[in-house]
C-alpha positions in Angstrom: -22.3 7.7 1.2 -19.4 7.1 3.0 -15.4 6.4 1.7 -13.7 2.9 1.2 -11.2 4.4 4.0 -12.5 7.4 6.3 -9.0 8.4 9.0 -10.0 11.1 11.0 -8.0 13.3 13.4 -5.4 9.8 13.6 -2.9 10.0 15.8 0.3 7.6 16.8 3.1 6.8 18.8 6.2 4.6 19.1 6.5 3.9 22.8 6.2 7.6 24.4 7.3 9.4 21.3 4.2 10.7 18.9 4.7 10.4 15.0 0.9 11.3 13.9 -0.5 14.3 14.9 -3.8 14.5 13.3 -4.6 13.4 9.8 -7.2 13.5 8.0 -7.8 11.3 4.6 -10.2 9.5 2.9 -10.0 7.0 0.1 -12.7 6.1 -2.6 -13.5 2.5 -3.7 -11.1 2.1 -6.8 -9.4 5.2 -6.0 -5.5 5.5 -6.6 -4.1 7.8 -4.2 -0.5 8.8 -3.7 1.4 9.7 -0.7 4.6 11.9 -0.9 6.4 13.4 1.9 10.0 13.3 3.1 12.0 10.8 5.2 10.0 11.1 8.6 7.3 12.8 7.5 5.2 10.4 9.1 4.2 8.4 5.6 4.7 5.0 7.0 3.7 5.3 10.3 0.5 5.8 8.8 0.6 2.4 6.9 1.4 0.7 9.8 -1.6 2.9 11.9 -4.3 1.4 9.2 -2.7 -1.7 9.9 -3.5 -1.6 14.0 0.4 -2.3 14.1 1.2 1.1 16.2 -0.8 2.7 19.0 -3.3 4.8 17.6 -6.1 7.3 18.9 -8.6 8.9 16.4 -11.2 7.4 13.7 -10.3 4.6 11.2 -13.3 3.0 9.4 -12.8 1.2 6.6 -16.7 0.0 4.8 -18.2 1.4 7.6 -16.5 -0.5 10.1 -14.0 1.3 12.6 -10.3 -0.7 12.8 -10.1 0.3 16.6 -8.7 -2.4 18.7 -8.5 -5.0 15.9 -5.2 -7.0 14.9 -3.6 -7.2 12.0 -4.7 -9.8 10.8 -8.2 -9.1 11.2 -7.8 -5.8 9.4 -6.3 -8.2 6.5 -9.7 -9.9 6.4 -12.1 -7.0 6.1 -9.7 -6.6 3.0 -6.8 -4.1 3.2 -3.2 -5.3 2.0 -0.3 -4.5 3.1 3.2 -4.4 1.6 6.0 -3.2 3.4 8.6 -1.3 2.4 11.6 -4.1 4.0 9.8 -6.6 1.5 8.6 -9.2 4.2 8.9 -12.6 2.8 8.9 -15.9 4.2 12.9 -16.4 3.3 12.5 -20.3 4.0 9.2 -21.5 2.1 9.0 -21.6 -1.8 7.7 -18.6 -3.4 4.5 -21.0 -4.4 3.9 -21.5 -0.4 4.5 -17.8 0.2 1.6 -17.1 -2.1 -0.4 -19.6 -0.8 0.3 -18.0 3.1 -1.7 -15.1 1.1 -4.8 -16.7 0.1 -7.7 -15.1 2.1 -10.6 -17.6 3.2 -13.5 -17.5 0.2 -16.9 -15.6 0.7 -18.8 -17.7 -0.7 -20.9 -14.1 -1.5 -18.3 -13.4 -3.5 -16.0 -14.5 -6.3 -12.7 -14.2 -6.1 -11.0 -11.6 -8.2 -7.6 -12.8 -8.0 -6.1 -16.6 -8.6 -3.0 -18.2 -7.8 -2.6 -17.7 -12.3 -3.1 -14.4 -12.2 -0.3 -13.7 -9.7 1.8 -16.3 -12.2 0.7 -14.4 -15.7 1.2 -10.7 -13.8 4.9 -12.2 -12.9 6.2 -15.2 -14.8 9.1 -15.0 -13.0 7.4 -16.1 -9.9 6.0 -19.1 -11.7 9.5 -20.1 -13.3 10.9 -19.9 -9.9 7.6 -20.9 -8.1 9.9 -23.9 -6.4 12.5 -21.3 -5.2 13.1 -20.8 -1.5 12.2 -16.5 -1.5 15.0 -15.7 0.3 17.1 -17.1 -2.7 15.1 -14.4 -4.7 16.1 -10.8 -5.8 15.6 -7.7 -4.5 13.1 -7.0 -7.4 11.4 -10.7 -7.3 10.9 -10.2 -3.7 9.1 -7.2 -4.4 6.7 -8.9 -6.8 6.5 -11.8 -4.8 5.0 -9.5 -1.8 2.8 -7.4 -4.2 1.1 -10.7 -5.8 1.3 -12.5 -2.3 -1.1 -9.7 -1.1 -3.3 -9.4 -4.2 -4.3 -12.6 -3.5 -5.9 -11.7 0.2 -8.4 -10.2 -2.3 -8.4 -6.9 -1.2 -10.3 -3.9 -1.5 -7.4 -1.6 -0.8 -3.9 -2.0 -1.1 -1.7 -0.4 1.0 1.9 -0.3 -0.4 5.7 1.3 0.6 8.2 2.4 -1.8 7.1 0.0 -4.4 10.4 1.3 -6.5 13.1 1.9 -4.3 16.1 0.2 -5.8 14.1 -1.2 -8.0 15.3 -1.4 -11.7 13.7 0.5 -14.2 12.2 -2.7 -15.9 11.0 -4.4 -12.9 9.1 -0.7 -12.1 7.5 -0.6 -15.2 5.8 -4.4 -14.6 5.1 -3.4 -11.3 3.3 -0.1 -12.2 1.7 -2.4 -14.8 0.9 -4.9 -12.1 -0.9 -1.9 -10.0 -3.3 -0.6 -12.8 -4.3 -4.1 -13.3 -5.3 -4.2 -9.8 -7.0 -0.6 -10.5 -9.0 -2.0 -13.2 -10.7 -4.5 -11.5 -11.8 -2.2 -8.4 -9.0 -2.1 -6.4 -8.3 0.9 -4.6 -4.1 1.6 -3.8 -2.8 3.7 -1.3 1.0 3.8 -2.6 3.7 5.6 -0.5 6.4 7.5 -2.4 9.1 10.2 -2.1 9.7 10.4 -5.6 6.6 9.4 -7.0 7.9 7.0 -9.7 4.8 4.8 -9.7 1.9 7.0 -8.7 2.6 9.6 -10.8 1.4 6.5 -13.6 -1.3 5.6 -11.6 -2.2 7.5 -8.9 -4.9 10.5 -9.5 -4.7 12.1 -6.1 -1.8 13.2 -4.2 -1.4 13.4 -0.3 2.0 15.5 1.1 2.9 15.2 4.6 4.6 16.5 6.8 5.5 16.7 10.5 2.6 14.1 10.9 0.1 15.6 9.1 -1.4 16.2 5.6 -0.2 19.2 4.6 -1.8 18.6 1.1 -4.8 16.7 -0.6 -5.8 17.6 -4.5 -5.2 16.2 -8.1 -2.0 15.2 -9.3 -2.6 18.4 -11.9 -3.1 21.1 -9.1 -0.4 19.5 -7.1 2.2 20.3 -9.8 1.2 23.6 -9.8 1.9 24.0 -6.4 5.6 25.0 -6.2 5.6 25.7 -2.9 4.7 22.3 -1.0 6.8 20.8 -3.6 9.9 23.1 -2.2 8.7 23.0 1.2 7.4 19.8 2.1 9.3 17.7 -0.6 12.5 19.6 -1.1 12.8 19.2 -4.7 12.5 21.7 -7.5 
């Protein structure tokens, strides 16, 4: 049976310059998998590769169906979200039409997992300030703003950058909160950390790269008993 996400020998560029050189992962429906790896080591580039939003070569399926040569948007329909690490909002709507932007078109095959009253009950800030331009928002409303925006695309996966960074530590815990929700009703996460503050809550797997590649795929419990890609690949101790 084959993965939620199967990447095989991926690689990418920016313009002439190549920032993937080979990787290899896979991804389980309702699997939570981390991603560590240093500044550069190629850990967003990949986000944006699953997203057909840099030039790729190599094998993408996700349910069985290969992303080569779709858009963005139509990767977004088969049911992968995406939240960047710069917090894309739309500074100049209300944070009520920026979830709205988010709404996938209904299957009618299929409920929908994820209301507009979820995304206010996971954040009630977002429904106390639902009238709010998002630009007007915080660093850390932004963020949940972009993480319930893309929860309610419906997805399958959810692909997501630095979820903490200059975060405060309250606003991590609702969002690591937020993410096992999402877990719990069969969502699978890819989330992209240096320092692990969020996966290491949620996240069962760990994937290291480095120089463009995975230079590390177990458990979260072999992985800290792995001193040496820790040293080497994340420079910590």
């Amino acid at each position: 049976m084959s993965s939620l996400l199967e990447i095989r020998d991926l690689r990418a560029w920016y313009g002439a310059s190549q920032a993937l050189h080979g990787v290899n992962l896979r991804i389980e429906a309702g699997e939570a998998v981390a991603l560590a790896g240093r500044n550069g080591s190629g850990r967003s580039t990949l986000a944006k590769a699953i997203m057909g939003m840099v030039r790729t070569q190599g094998g993408m399926k996700f349910s069985g169906k290969s992303l080569a040569e779709l858009r963005t948007f139509e990767i977004a329909r088969l049911g992968i979200g995406y939240v960047p690490e710069q917090r894309d909002v739309f500074p100049t709507l209300s944070v009520r039409e920026n979830l709205l932007l988010g709404t996938r078109p209904r299957d009618v095959k299929r409920a929908a997992r994820f209301s507009l009253d979820d995304a206010y009950t996971l954040f009630p800030v977002l429904r106390e300030r639902a009238h709010t331009k998002a630009g007007a928002l915080s660093g850390g409303e932004q963020q949940m703003l972009c993480v319930a925006r893309a929860l309610l695309g419906d997805p399958d996966l959810v692909v997501i950058d630095e979820p903490a960074e200059g975060l405060a530590g309250q606003v991590v815990t609702q969002l690591a909160e937020a993410l096992k929700l999402l877990r719990g009703r069969g969502v699978a996460l890819l989330l992209i950390e240096q320092r692990l503050v969020i996966a290491d809550r949620i996240a069962s797997r760990i994937a290291v790269m480095g120089h463009g590649e995975i230079v590390f795929d177990g458990t979260l419990q072999s992985f800290r008993g792995r001193a040496d890609v820790i040293q080497e690949w994340l420079g910590v101790g």
